[in-house]
C-alpha positions as CSV (number, residue, x, y, z in Angstrom):
1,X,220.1,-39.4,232.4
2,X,218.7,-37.2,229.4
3,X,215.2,-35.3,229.8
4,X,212.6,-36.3,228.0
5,X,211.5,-33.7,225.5
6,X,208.4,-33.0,227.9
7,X,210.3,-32.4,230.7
8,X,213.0,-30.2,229.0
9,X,209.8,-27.7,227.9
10,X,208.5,-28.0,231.1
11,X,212.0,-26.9,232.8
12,X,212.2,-24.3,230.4
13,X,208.5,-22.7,231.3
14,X,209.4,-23.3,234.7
15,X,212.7,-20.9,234.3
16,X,210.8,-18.4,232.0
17,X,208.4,-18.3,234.9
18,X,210.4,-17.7,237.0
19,X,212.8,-14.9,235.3
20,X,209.4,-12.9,235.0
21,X,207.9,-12.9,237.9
22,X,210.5,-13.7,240.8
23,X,212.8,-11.8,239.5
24,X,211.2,-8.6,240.2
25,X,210.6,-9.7,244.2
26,X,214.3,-10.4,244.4
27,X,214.9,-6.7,243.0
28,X,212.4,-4.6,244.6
29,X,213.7,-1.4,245.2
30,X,214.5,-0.7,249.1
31,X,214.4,2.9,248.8
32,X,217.2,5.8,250.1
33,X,216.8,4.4,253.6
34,X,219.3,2.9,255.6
35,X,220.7,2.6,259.4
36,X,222.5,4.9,260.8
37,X,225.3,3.6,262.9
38,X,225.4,6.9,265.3
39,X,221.4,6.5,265.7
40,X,222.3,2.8,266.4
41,X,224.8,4.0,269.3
42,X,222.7,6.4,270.8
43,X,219.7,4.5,270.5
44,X,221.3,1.9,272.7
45,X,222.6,3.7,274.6
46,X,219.5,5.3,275.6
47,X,218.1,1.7,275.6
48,X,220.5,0.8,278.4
49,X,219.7,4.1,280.6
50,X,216.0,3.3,280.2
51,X,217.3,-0.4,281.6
52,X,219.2,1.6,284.6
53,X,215.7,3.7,285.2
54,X,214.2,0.5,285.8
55,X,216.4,-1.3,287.6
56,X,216.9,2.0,289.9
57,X,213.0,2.5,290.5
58,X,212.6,-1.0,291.5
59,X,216.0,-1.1,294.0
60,X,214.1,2.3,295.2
61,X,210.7,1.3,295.3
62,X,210.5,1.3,299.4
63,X,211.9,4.4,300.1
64,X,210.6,6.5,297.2
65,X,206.9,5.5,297.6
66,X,204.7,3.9,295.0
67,X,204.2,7.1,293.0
68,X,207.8,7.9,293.0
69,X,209.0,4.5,291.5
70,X,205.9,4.6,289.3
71,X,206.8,8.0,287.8
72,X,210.5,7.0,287.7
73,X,209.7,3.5,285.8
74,X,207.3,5.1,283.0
75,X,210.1,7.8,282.2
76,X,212.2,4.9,282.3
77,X,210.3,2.7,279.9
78,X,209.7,6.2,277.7
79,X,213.9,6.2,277.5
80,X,213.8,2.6,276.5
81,X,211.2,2.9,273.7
82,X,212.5,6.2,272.6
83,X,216.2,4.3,272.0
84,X,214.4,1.4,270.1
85,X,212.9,3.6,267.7
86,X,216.0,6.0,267.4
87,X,218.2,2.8,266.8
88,X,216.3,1.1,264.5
89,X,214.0,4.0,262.4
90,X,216.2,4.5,259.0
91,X,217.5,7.6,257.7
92,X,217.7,9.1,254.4
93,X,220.7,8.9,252.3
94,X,222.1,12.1,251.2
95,X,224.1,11.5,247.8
96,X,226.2,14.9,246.6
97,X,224.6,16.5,243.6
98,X,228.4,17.1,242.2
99,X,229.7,13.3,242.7
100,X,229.1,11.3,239.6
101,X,230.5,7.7,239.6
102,X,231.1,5.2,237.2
103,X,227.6,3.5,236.9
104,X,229.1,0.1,237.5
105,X,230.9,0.8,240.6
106,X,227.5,2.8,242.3
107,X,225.8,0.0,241.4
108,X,228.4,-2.6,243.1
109,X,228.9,-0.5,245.9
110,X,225.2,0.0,246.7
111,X,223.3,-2.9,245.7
112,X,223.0,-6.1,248.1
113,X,224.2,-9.7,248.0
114,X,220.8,-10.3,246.0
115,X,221.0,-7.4,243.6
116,X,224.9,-8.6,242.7
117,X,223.5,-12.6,242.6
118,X,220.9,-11.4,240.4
119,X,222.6,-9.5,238.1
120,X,225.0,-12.1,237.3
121,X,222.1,-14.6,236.7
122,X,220.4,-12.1,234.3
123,X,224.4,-11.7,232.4
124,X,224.4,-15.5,232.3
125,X,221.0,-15.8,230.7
126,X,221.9,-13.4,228.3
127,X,225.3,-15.4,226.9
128,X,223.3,-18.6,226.0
């Protein structure tokens, strides 16, 4: 079933709309930051040896005394919060200064599921 011509101005505001100002949510820039895998491993790592700490300081809690497991389960907690932040703070990219790629394959390489979706929308409105 056709439009009516109404409804075919109103689709096309409604896309127009939406190219301008959606568009540039979908493409924010998300900076030179990333994860680092090694600050993931050693984050939990120390995550899990915070976990131990605990674990230990409550098994222990009789014969070390109240202010030994205290003690023991804030430097455990202090392990634990220090590996969540080293796991998940992000760390800056370093790109070579001498490395120059082909603009199309940085791009492809770097940008996200979005960016690549995006892009092809924006080559799609620009054949018609």
């Amino acid at each position: 079933m056709p439009l009516s011509e109404q409804e075919q101005r109103m689709l096309d505001e409604m896309e127009r709309h939406l190219l301008q100002h959606d568009a540039d949510v979908v493409t924010a820039p998300s900076g030179d930051r990333s994860l680092s895998y090694r600050n993931l491993v050693y984050g939990a790592l120390l995550l899990l040896v915070g976990i131990g700490g605990l674990v230990a300081a409550v098994a222990a809690g009789g014969r070390l005394g109240a202010v030994g497991s205290i003690i023991i389960g804030v430097v455990a907690f202090l392990a634990m919060l220090g590996g969540a932040i080293l796991a998940f703070t992000p760390v800056r990219r370093i790109v070579p200064s001498g490395v120059s790629a082909s603009p199309r394959g940085a791009k492809a390489a770097d940008s996200s599921f979005m960016d690549r979706m995006n892009d092809r929308w924006d080559r799609r409105q620009d054949d018609r």
